[in-house]
N, C-alpha and C positions, 0 to 999 in steps of 0.2 A: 649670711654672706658666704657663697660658695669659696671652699678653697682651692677647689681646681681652677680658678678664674686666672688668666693668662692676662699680662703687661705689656700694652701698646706702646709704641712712641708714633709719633706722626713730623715726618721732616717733609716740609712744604706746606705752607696751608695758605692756597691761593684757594678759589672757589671748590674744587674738586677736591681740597681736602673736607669737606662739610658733611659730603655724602657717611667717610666713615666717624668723621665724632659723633656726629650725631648719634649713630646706630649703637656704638661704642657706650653711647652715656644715656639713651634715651631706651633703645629695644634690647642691649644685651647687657645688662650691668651685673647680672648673675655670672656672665661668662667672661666678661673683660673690665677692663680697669685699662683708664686712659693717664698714663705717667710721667708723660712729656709732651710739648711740642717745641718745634727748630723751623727756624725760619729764618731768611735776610730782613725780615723786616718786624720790629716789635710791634707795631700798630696792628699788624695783622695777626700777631698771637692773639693781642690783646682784645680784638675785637671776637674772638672762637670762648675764650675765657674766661669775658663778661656773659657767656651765653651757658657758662659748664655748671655743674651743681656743688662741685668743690673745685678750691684751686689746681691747677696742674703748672707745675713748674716751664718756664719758657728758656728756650736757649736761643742764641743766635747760630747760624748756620756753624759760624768757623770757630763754633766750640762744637761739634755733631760728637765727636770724642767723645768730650768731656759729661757730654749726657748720656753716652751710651753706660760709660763709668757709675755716675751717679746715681742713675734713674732704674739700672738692671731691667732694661726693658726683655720680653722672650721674641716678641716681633714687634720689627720695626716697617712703619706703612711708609711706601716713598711715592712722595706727592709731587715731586720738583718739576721744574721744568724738565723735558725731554735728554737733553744732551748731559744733564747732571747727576741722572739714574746711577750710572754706573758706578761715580766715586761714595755715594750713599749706600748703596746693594755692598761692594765689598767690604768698606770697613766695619758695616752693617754684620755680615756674615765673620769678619774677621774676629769680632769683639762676642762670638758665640749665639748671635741672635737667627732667627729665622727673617724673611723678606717676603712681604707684599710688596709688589711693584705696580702702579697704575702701566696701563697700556702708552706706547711701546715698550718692550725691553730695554732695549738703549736705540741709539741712532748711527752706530758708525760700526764697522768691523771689527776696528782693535777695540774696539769697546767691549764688543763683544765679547772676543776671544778672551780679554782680562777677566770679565766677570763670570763666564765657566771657570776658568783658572781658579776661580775664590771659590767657587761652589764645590769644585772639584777635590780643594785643598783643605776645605772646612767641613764638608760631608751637611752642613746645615740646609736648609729647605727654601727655595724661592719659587716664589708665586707669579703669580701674573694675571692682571685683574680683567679677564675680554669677558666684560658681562653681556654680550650680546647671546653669549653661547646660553644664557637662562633665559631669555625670551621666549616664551611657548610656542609661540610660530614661529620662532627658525628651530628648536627644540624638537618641535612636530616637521619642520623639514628632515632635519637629518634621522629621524626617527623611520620614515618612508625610505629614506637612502637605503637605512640598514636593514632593514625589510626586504630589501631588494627588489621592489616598485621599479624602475629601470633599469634592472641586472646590472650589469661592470657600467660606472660611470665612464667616457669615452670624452665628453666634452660641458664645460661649464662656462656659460656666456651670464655674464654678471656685471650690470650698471651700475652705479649710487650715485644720485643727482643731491648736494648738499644745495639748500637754497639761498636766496639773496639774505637772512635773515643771517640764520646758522654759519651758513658756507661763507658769508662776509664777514662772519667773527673772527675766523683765522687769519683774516687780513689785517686786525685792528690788532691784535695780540702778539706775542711773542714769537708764536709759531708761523707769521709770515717772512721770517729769516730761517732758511736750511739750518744756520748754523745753527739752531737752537731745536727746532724738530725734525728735522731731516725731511722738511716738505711733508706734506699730504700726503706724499705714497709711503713714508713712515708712521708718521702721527696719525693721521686718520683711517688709514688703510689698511693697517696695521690688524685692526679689526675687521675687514672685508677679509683678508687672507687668513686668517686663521681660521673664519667660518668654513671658506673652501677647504683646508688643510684639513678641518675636522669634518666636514661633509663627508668628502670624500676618500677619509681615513688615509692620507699618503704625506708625503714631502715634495715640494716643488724642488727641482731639482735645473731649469732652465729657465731662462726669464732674456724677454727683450721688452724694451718700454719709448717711449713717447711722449715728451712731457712740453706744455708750452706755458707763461705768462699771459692770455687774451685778454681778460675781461678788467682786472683790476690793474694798478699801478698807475702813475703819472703820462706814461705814453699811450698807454689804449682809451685813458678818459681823452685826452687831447686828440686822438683820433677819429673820436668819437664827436667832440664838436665841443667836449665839456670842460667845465673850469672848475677845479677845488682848490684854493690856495691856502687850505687851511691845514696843519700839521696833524689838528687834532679836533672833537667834536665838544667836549666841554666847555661850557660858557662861551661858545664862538656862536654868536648870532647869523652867521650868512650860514652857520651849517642847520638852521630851524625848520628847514624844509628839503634837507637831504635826505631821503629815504635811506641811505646807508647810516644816519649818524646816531652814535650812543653818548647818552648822555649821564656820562657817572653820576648825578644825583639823584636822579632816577628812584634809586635803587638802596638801600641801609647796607648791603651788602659789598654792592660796590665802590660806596663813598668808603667802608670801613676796609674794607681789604684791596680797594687800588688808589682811590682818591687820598687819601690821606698815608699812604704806604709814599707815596710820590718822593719824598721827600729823604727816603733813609734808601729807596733803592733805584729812583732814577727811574721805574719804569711808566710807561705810561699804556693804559691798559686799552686806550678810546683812540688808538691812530688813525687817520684817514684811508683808508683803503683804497682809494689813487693818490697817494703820496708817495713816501719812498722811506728806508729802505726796502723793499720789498724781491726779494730770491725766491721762493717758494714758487713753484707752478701752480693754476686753478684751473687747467684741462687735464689731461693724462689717459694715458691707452699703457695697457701694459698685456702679455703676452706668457704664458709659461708653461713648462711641461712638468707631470708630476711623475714620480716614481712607480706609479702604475700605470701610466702608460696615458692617462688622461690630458687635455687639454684645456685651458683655461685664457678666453677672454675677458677683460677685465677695463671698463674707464669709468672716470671719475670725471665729475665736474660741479665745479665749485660756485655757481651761479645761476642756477636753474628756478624755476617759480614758485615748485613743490618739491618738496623733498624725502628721500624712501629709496627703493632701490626695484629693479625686475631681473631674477635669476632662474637659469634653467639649465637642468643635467639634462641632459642625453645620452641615451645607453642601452646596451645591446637589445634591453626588450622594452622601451619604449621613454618617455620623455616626462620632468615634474619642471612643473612653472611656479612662481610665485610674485607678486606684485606686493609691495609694501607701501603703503601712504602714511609717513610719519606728520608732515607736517604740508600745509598748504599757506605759502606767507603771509598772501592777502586774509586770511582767517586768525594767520597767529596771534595778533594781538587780543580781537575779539576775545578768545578765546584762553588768553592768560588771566582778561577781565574776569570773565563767565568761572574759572576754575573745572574747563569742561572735561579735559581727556586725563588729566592727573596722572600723566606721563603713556598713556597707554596710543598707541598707534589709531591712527585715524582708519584706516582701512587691511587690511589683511585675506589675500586671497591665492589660496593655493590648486593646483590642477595637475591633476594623473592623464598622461595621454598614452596607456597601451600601447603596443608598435602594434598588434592585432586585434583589439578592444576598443571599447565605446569607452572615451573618457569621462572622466567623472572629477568632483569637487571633494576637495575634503574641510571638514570643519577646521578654524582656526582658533582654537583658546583664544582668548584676551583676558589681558590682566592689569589693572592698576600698577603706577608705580613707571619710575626713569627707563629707560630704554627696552619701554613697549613691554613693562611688569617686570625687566630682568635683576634690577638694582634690589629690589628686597629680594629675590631669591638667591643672587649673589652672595650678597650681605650674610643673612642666611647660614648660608655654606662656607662661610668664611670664618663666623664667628659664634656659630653654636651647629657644627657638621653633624648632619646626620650618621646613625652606625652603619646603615645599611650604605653596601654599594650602589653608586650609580652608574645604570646601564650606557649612559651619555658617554662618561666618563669626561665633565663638565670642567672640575676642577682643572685650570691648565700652569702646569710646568714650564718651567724656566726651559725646557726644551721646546714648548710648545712656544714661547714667546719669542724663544730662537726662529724658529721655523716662520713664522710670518715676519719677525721684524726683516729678516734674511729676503726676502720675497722684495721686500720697499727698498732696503739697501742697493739689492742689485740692479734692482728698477732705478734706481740715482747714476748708479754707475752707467749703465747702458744708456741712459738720455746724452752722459756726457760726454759715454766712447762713441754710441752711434754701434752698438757692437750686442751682440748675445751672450749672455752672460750664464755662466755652469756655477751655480752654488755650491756645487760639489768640489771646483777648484779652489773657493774662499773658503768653505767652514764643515767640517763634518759633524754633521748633530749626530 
């Protein structure tokens, strides 16, 4: 047993903490050791625990201290809900440890600025997990970027259509209250913006946005002609043929970490997605200028029938497109049956368009594994890092999670002023 092996903790362990115990206790044991988990809820330790090869000690949330104390973890993985990032990262960093942070950084400004403060004051290391950036097809995008395939980026028109499957989970979750993810153009976006920010090697420095509620809540189904009068989809028989509804027993997973959680934290993971309460927007346009001079369109929507994104720079010597089909709804289930794509993208298709050339196609790697192969190269690099430099420069900093979350923030703000917004007068990274 290696002694260079480094001591995890893991505070949060809803479903997205799974991704690192697993890795932690399955593919790196030579290089880590898992020494704690923290949660509001024991059910949910308990069910990651029944699954480990030796016990790991469990704490509840509002002892995080008291396990940082006992457990002398070196990093600590923060899995929390969105808006709670930031009281975990500081006293995280304050009590000597390093921080993984799942994507967003935080959600709010003075969040922000508190948690540079702690970085600042502690010289310790925070991370930021946007595993998108190791997906070989955006990897091989920005790889032609730097190439210089369309000389000076000038303009990036960039959609992501989440589907009625996917895009309707953030309505049934937590995340369809601001107060908890700062909306979509926080939490999920969060990861559209830093791919621009790393594409195109700059800092958005301007932003106006657009943001509305259409598709989901109690007033657009009622618009619509339709009737949900049920809060929630579990064991509620008139939801047996709502194409929106989940059904916590489903699933070992979800009966262990939300169904039976119910009870010690109130929440309820299966909400109807025309009910209420629901703040978070599921359309969005957003707008921004970067620090070279570039421009970037940018909408989201949270309802669409397939899901994947179409992006394209433009630039002084000619144009790169790219098409992404992650998921098509009507096939998803099939398809979770079958064991077919095992996280890899359904489709991938990139294209060079010279401003005075014959365009041309470029091959797109595929790879096995969560977000289209990215999640085990993530992993990966997280927890047994390569020596060698990477030319990407993949790994992203607490600056870098500055720089996009800063992108969603001001996007919040300007839906609310109606106004464009200068990230340079909120936050200097």
């Amino acid at each position: 047993m290696s002694s260079l092996r480094k001591n995890y903790a893991i505070v949060g362990t809803g479903s997205r903490a799974g991704m690192f115990i697993h890795a932690i206790i399955s593919q790196y044991p030579d290089q880590a050791r898992l020494v704690a988990l923290c949660d509001l809820s024991h059910s949910r330790m308990n069910w990651y625990t029944a699954q480990l090869p030796a016990p790991a000690p469990t704490y509840h949330a509002d002892d995080f201290t008291r396990m940082l104390t006992e457990t002398q973890p070196d990093t600590v993985i923060v899995t929390t809900v969105d808006a709670w990032h930031h009281q975990y990262i500081i006293a995280a960093l304050e009590a000597g440890c390093d921080v993984i942070c799942e994507k967003p950084l935080t959600t709010t400004l003075d969040r922000l600025q508190d948690i540079f403060a702690a970085v600042w004051r502690t010289g310790r290391s925070l991370r930021v997990t946007f595993n998108y950036r190791y997906a070989p097809a955006y990897a091989r995008f920005c790889e032609l970027l730097r190439a210089g395939v369309v000389g000076r980026p000038l303009l990036v028109d960039f959609s992501w259509l989440l589907d009625t499957s996917h895009g309707a989970d953030y309505f049934r979750r937590w995340h369809r209250e601001k107060a908890n993810s700062g909306g979509l153009l926080v939490h999920k976006a969060t990861h559209h913006f830093d791919l621009v920010n790393w594409w195109v090697d700059a800092r958005p420095e301007q932003v106006f946005a657009l943001g509305d509620l259409l598709f989901y809540g109690a007033d657009n189904a009622k618009a619509r002609g339709e009737s949900y009068d049920y809060a929630r989809y579990t064991g509620v028989s008139a939801a047996t043929d709502d194409p929106f509804a989940l059904d916590l027993n489903t699933k070992p997973a979800f009966r262990g970490l939300y169904l039976a959680a119910e009870a010690e934290t109130g929440y309820i993971r299966d909400q109807n997605v025309f009910g209420a309460p629901i703040t978070a927007e599921d359309t969005m346009t957003v707008t921004a200028r970067y620090s070279n001079g570039a421009l970037l369109s940018y909408c989201l929507v949270a309802y669409a029938p397939w899901e994947g994104l179409r992006v394209a720079v433009t630039g002084t010597r000619g144009r790169l497109e790219m098409d992404i089909v992650e998921n098509v709804t009507h096939l998803r289930a099939e398809k979770a049956a079958a064991s077919a794509s095992k996280g890899a993208f359904e489709r991938a298709d990139i294209r060079v368009f010279p401003m005075f050339g014959e365009p041309y196609r470029i091959e797109t790697p595929k790879a096995a594994g969560g977000h289209g192969g990215a999640d085990p190269r993530m992993l990966a690099e997280l927890f047994a890092p390569d020596a060698q430099p990477d030319p990407l420069e993949r790994a992203a900093t607490h600056i870098d999670g500055a720089a996009s979350a800063l992108v969603g923030i001001a996007a919040n703000l300007s839906i609310e002023t109606g106004r464009l917004v200068d990230l340079r007068e909120l936050f200097a990274l």
